[in-house]
Legacy VTK file of the C-alpha trace (Angstrom):
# vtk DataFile Version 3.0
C-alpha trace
ASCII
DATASET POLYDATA
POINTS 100 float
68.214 -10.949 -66.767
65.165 -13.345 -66.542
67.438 -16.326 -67.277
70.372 -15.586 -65.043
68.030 -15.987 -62.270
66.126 -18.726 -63.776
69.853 -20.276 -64.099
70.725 -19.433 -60.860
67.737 -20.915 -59.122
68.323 -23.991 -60.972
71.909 -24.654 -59.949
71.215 -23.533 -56.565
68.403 -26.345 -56.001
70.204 -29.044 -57.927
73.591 -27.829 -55.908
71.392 -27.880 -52.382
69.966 -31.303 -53.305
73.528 -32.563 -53.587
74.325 -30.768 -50.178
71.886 -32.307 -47.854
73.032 -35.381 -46.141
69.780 -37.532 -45.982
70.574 -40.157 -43.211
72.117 -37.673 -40.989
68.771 -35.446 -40.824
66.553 -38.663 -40.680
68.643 -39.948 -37.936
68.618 -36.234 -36.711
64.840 -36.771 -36.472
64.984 -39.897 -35.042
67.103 -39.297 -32.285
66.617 -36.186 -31.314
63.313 -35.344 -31.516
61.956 -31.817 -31.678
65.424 -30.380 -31.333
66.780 -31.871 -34.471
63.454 -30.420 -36.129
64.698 -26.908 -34.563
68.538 -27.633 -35.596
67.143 -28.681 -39.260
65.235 -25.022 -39.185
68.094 -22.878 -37.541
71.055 -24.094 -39.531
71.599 -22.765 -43.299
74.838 -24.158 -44.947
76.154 -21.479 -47.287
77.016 -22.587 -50.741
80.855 -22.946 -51.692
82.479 -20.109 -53.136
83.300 -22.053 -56.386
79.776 -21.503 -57.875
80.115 -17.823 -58.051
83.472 -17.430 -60.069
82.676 -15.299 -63.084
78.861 -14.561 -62.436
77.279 -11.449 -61.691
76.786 -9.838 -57.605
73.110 -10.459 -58.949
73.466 -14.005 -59.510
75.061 -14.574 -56.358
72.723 -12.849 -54.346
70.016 -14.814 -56.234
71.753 -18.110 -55.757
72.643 -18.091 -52.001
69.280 -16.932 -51.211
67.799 -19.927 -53.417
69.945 -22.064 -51.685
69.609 -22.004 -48.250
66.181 -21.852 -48.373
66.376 -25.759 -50.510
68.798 -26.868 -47.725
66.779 -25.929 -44.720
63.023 -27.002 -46.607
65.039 -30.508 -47.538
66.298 -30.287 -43.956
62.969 -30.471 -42.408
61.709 -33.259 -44.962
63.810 -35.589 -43.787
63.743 -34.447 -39.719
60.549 -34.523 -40.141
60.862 -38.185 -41.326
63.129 -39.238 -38.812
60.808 -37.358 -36.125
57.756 -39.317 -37.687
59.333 -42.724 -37.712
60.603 -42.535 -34.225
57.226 -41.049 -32.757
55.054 -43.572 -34.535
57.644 -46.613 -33.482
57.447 -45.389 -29.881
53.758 -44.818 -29.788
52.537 -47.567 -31.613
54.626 -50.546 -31.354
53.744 -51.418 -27.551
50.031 -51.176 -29.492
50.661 -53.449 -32.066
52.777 -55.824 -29.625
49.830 -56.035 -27.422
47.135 -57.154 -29.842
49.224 -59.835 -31.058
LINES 1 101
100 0 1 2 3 4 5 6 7 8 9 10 11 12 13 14 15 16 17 18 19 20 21 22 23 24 25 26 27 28 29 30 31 32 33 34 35 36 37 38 39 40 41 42 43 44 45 46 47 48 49 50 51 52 53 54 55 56 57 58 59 60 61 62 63 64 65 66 67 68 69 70 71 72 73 74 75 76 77 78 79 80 81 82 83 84 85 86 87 88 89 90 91 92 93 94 95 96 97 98 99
C-alpha cells in the first residue's frame, strides 16, 4: 500500500511539473498583478484521465489530490515571480534612472 502512494505521489509531481506552463504564470504575474497571484491560487487543473487506467480508486484519489496541490504551489512560484519582477521594475527603475 505504502508504495502505491509513494508511486502515485511521484507521478503526480513529475506529471504536474510537466503541466504548468511557466511563461504564462510569470507573465500572469507580471501583468496582472495581485489578481494573477489570486487566479494562480483559485485555479486547480485536474489531471487527464489517462493516468488512472488500471490503478486502484486509492491511487487515484491519492494522485489527483497530489496533483493539484503541485500545480497550484508551482502556480504561485512563478506568479509570484512575475509579480516580483514587475513590482521591483516599476518601483525601482525611476530610482536607479535617477541616480545615474
Amino acid at each position: 500500500m505504502g508504495s502505491e502512494l509513494d508511486q502515485a505521489r511521484i507521478s503526480a509531481e513529475q506529471d504536474a511539473k510537466a503541466a504548468v506552463n511557466i511563461v504564462l504564470w510569470i507573465l500572469l504575474g507580471l501583468f496582472l498583478h495581485f489578481i494573477g497571484l489570486i487566479i494562480a491560487f483559485v485555479y486547480k487543473p485536474s489531471p487527464t484521465i489517462s493516468n488512472f487506467i488500471g490503478k486502484t480508486q486509492t491511487f487515484a484519489v491519492f494522485y489527483e489530490r497530489v496533483f493539484k496541490t503541485k500545480t497550484r504551489n508551482l502556480q504561485l512560484i512563478y506568479c509570484s515571480i512575475g509579480f516580483l519582477s514587475g513590482f521591483l521594475s516599476l518601483h525601482y527603475l525611476p530610482l536607479v534612472l535617477f541616480l545615474i
